[in-house]
N, C-alpha and C positions, 0 to 999 in steps of 0.2 A: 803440959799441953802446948805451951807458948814455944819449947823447943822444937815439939814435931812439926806443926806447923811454919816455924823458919825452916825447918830441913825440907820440906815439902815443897816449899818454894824455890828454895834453894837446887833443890833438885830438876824441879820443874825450866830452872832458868839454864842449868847446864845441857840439860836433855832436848829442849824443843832448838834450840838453836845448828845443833849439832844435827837432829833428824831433817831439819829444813836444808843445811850444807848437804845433807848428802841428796838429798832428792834433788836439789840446783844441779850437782854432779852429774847424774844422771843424765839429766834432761840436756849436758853440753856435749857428753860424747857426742863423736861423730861416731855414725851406723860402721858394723865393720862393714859393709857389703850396700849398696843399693839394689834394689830390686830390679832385673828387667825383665822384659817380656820379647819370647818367640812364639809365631806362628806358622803353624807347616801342618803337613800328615803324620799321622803315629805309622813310621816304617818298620820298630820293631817293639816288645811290647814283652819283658821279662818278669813274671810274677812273681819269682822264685827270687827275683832281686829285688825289684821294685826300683826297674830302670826302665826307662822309655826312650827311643833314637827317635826325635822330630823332626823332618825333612823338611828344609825352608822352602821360600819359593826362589831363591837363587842352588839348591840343590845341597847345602849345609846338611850336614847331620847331625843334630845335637844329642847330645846324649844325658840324660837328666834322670837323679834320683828322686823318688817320692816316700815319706815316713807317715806314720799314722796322724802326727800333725795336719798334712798335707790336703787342704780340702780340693773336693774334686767333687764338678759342677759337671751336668747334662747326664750324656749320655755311657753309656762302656768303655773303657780303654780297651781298645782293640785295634789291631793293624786296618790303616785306609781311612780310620779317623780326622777328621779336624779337627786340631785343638789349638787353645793358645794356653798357653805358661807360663806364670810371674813364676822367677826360678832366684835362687842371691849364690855367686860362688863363692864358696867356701874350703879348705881342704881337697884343694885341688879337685872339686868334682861341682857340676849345679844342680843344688836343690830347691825342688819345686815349694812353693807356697801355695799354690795353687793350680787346678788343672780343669779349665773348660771343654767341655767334649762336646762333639756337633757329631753328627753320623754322618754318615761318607752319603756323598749327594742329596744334601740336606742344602 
């Protein structure tokens, strides 16, 4: 009885320290990506891809993917929309985190 109990401890002492390092780890990565945000109109609008072209208001077109992750706030993705985009690039392409939609003359 007196054995299992030192092993227990003993365990306890190798394990919690080791689960604490890695969670310290974690929390120092740098993000690979920060988040930004655009706002424009949805000039084109592919469902079959699930890519959207955003027109800024300097006349930009971005082009942005969205995954079932992807929340998507208001109203339809549809061309003529307003929307704004927290998007992080990654693999040469930016994908959305999020997608607010206003209706056109709203």
């Amino acid at each position: 009885m007196k054995k299992a109990i030192t092993l227990a401890i003993l365990a306890t002492l190798i394990v919690a320290p080791a689960a604490l390092a890695s969670d310290d780890s974690k929390a120092q990565k740098p993000a690979a990506s920060t988040e930004k945000v655009v706002a424009g109109t949805l000039a084109r609008v592919d469902m079959n891809y699930r890519t959207i072209a955003v027109a800024d208001s300097k006349g930009v077109n971005w082009q942005i993917v969205w995954t079932d992750a992807t929340k998507i706030m208001g109203g339809e993705l549809k061309e003529g929309a307003s929307v704004q985009v927290g998007y992080v690039e990654a693999e040469n392409r930016n994908w959305a985190s999020w997608i607010k939609v206003q209706e056109a003359g709203k």
